[in-house]
C-alpha positions as a LaTeX table, in Angstrom:
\begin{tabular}{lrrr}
\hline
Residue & $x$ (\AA) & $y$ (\AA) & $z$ (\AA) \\
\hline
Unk1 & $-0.46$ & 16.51 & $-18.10$ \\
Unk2 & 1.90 & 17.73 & $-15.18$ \\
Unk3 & $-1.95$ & 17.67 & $-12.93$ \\
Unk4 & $-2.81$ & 14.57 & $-14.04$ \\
Unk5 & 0.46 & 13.00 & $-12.76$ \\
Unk6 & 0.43 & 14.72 & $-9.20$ \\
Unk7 & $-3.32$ & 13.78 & $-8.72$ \\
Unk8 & $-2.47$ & 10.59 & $-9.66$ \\
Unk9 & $-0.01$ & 10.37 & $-6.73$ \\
Unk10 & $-2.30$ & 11.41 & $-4.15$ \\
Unk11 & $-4.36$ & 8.33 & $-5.43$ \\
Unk12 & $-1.50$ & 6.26 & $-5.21$ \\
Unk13 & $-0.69$ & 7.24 & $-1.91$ \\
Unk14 & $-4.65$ & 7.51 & $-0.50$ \\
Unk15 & $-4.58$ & 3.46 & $-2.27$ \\
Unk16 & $-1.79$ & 2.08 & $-1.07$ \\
Unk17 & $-2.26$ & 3.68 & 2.99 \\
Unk18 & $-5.58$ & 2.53 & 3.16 \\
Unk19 & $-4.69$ & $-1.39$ & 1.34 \\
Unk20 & $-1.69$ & $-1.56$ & 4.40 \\
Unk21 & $-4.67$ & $-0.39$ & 6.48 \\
Unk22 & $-7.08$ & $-3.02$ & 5.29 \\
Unk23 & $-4.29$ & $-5.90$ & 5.87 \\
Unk24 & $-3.63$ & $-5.16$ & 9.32 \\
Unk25 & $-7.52$ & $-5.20$ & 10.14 \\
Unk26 & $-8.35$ & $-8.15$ & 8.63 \\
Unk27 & $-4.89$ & $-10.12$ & 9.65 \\
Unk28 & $-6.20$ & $-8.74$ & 13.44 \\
Unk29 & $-9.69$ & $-9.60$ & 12.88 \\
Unk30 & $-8.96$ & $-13.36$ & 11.24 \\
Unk31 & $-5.70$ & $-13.82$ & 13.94 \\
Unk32 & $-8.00$ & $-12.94$ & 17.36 \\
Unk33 & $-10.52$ & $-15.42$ & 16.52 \\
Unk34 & $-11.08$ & $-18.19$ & 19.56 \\
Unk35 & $-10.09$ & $-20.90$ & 17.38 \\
Unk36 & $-7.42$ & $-19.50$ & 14.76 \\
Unk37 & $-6.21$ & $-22.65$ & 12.71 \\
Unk38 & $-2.85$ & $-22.71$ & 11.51 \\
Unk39 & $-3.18$ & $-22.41$ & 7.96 \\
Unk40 & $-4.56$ & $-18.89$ & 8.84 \\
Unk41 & $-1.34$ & $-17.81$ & 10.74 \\
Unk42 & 0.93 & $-19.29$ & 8.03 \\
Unk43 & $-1.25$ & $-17.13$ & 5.27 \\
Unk44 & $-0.82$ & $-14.01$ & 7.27 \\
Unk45 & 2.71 & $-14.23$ & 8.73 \\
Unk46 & 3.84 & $-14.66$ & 4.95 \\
Unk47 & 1.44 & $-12.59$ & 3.08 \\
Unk48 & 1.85 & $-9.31$ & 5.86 \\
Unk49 & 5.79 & $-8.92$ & 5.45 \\
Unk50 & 5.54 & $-9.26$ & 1.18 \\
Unk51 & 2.75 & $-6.51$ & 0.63 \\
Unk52 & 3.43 & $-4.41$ & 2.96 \\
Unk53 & 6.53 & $-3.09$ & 1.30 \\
Unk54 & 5.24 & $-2.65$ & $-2.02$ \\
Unk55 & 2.62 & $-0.79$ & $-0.88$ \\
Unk56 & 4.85 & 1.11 & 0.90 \\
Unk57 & 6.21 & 1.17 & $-2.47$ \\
Unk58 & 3.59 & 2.40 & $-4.13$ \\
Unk59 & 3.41 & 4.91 & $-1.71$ \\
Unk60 & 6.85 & 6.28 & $-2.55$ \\
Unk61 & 5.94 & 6.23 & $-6.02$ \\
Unk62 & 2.88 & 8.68 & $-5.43$ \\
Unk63 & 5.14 & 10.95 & $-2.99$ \\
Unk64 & 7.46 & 11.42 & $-6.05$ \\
Unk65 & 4.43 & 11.90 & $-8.60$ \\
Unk66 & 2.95 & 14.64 & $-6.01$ \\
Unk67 & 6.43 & 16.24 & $-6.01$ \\
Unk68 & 6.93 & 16.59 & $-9.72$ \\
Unk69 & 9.54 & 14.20 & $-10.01$ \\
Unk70 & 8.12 & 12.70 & $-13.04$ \\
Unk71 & 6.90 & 15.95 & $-14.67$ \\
Unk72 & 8.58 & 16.44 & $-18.35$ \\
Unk73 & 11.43 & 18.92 & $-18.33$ \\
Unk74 & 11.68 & 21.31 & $-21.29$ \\
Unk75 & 14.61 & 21.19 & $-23.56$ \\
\hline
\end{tabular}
């Protein structure tokens, strides 16, 4: 069970890296257009600074999974 949970946090981490990743691309692609509207900039300037920390979350979460942090500890 121990394997499962530190496997799991590699996923977690792998997930969560390449989401941030995929934010910042498309935010750059959508926000370097010739003719950005301002709807766009509003979506992006809010959505950019609330998932970027929980996926950094996330990512803290799978760093303590792949550590053994949440591994059972026998009595």
């Amino acid at each position: 069970m121990n394997a499962i949970k530190k496997i799991s946090g590699i996923v977690w981490i792998v997930l969560s890296l390449a989401a941030i990743w995929f934010l910042f691309t498309r935010a750059a692609h959508e926000l370097s257009a010739v003719d950005v509207k301002p709807d766009k900039k509003i979506f992006w300037y809010s959505i950019l600074p609330v998932y970027v920390p929980l996926m950094l979350g996330l990512t803290l979460f799978g760093w303590y999974a792949l550590k053994g942090e949440y591994d059972r500890v026998a009595e």
